[in-house]
Each structure stands twice: as structure tokens, then as C-alpha cells.
C-alpha positions in Angstrom: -0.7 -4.6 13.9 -0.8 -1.6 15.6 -4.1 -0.2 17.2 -3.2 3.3 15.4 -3.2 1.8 12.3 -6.7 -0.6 12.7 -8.4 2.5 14.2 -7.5 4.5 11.4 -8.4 2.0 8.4 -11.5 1.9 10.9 -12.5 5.4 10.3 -12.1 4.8 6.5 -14.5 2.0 6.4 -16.6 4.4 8.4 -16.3 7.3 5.2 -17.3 4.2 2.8 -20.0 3.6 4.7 -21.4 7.2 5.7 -20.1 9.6 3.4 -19.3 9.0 -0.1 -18.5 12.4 -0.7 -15.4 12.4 1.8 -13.9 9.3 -0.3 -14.5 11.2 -3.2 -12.0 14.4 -1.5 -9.7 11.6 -0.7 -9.4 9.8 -4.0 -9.0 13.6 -5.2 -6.0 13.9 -2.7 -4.3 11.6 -4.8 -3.8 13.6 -7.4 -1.4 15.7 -5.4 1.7 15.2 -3.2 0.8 13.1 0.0 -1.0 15.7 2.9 -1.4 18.4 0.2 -4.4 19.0 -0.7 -6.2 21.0 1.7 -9.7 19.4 1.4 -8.5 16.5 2.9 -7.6 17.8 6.1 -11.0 16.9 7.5 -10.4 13.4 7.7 -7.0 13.0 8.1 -5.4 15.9 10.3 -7.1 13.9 13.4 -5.1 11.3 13.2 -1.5 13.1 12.8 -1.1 14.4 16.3 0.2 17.9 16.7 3.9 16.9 16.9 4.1 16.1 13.0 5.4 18.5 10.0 4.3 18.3 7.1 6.9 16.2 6.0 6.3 13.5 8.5 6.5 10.0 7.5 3.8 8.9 9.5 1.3 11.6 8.3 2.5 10.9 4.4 1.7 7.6 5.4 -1.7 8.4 6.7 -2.9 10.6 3.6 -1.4 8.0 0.8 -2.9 5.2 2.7 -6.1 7.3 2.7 -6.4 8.1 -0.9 -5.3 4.7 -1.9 -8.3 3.4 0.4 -10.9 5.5 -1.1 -9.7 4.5 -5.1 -10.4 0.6 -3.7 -12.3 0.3 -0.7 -11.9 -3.5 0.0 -9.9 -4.7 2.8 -8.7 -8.1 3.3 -5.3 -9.7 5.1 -2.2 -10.1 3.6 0.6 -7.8 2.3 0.1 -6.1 -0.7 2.8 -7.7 -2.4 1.2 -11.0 -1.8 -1.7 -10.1 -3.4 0.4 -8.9 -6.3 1.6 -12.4 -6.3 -1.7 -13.6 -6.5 -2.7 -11.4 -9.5 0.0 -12.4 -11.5 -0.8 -15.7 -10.7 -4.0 -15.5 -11.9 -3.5 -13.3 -14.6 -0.4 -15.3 -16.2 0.8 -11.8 -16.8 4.6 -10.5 -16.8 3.6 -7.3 -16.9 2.6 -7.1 -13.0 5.8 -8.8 -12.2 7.2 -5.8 -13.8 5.3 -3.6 -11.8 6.1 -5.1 -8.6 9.6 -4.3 -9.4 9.1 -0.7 -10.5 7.2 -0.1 -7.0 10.4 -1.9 -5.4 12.4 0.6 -7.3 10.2 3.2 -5.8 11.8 6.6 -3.8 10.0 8.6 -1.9 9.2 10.9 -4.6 7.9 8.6 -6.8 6.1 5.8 -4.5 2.8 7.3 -4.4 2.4 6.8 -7.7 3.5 3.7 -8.6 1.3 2.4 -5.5 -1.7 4.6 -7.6 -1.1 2.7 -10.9 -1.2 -1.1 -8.8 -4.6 -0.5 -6.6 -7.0 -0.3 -9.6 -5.3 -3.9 -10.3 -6.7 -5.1 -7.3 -9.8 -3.8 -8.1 -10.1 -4.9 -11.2 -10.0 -8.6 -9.7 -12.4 -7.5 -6.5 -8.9 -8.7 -4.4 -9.1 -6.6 -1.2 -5.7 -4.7 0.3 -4.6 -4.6 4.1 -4.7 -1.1 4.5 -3.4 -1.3 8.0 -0.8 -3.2 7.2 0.2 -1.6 4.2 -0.2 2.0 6.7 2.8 0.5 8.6 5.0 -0.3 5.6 4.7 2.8 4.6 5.5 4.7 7.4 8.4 3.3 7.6 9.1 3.5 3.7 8.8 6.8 4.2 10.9 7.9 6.4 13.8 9.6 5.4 16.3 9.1 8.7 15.8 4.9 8.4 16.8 3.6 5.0 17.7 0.5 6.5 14.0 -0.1 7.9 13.3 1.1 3.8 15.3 -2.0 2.5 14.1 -4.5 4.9 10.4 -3.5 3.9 11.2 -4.0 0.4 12.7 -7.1 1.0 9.4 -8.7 2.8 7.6 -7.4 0.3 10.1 -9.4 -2.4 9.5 -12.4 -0.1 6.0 -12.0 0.2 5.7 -11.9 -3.5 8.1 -14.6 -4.8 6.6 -17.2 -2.2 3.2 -17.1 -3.4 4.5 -17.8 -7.0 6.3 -20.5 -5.5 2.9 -21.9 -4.5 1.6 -22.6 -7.9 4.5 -23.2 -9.6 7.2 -24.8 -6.9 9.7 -26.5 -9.7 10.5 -22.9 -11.3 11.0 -22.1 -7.3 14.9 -21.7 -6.7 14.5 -23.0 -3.1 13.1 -26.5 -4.9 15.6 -25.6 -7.8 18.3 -25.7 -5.0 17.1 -28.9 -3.4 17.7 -31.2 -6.4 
């Protein structure tokens, strides 16, 4: 994990803990495209270095990230897909299986809000989100000159996923289907 990226999930934690009103502006932020909305600035624009557009994956990154922080602000380790896993585990529910695949589906255009529909899941079930790690992911989701780097995310997070299923239920696995 990068230092950029624990530094900035850093300063988030710092908001949650000093100024409730600057989450508040953040979960706001998510109500418009990522780096949009001007009140945000504040607490983001630090962190984007002068060398970004506005249309820089790292600083959509950085204000999606932000916003989905401030909607749950509960960290923990592990991908977010993981956790998905876990929640469906636990829930016995299709329905976030089917979610998982809409946000794998996911462009640019449209990943922000899919990703705003699956936090309040986590919440829901006090489950905790790497922010840092998903700040990475999403950079490089992002980014419209590497759709290879694209793929290869969604595939980890399909791994990441799948194999935590596999946990709790091994003999619907296809890896133990495959060993018989």
C-alpha cells in the first residue's frame, strides 16, 4: 500500500474525528460527478498535486474515495470485494451477488454509483472498507489510457470475491468441483 494512499485515508479519519461538518460536504460530494462539487475542495485539492486536470484518475479517485469514506466511516483490511463476499455470506442473499456483478460491469461513468449503492451494505452490517486500498483500485479503474490495468482490477476483485464463498461452501467451489 502506498504511503499516498494511507496518508490520505489518514486525513479522513482525522475529518471523522475533528470535524463532522467536513464529512457531511463530502458525503454531499457524492451526489455529483467525482471532484465536482466545489465545497469539497477544502479537503481534497491538497492532496491532488498541481499537475492533475480535472479529469485525472488519481484525483477522481481521491474525491470518490472521499465521499464514499464519509457515507461509512469504518476502516478495516481486505478488498472490498472480499467483504462483499463476506456479506453475502452472511446474508444468504443473491441479490449482492448481483450487485457485485453490476459494479464489475461498471464504466467510468457509471462506477461511482454503483460503488454508492454497495457502501451503505457495509454499513448496515458495521463491516469496515479498506479505503486505501480501494483508493488504489480506483485509480487505476479510472484511468482512461490503461484498460488493461481496468480488467486486471476487476479480475482480483472476482477472485477476491469468489474465494471467500469458497470458504463456507468449498463443494459448490469449482476448484473442489474440478478436483473430483
Amino acid at each position: 500500500m502506498s504511503s499516498f494512499s494511507q496518508d490520505f485515508v489518514g486525513q479522513l479519519q482525522h475529518l471523522h474525528e475533528q470535524d463532522r461538518g467536513a464529512l457531511a460536504i463530502l458525503r454531499r460530494s457524492l451526489r455529483f460527478a467525482p471532484g465536482s462539487y466545489p465545497p469539497a475542495y477544502p479537503y481534497i485539492e491538497r492532496f491532488v498535486g498541481k499537475e492533475r486536470e480535472a479529469g485525472d484518475p488519481l484525483r477522481l479517485a481521491l474525491y470518490l474515495v472521499a465521499g464514499l469514506y464519509a457515507l461509512h466511516p469504518k476502516t478495516s483490511a481486505g478488498s472490498l470485494a472480499s467483504g462483499l463476499g463476506e456479506l453475502m455470506h452472511r446474508r444468504a442473499s443473491k441479490s449482492i451477488e448481483n450487485r457485485f456483478i453490476a459494479l464489475l460491469n461498471a464504466d467510468a461513468n457509471d462506477l461511482a454509483e454503483r460503488l454508492r449503492l454497495v457502501v451503505p451494505m457495509f454499513a448496515a452490517d458495521d463491516m469496515g472498507i479498506d479505503y486505501a486500498l480501494l483508493f488504489n483500485d480506483l485509480a487505476g479503474w479510472l484511468n482512461p489510457h490503461a484498460p488493461g490495468r481496468r480488467d486486471r482490477i476487476r479480475q482480483k476483485w472476482a477472485r477476491d470475491f469468489y474465494e471467500v464463498l469458497a470458504q463456507y461452501e468449498p463443494e459448490t467451489s469449482i476448484i473442489a468441483n474440478a478436483a473430483e
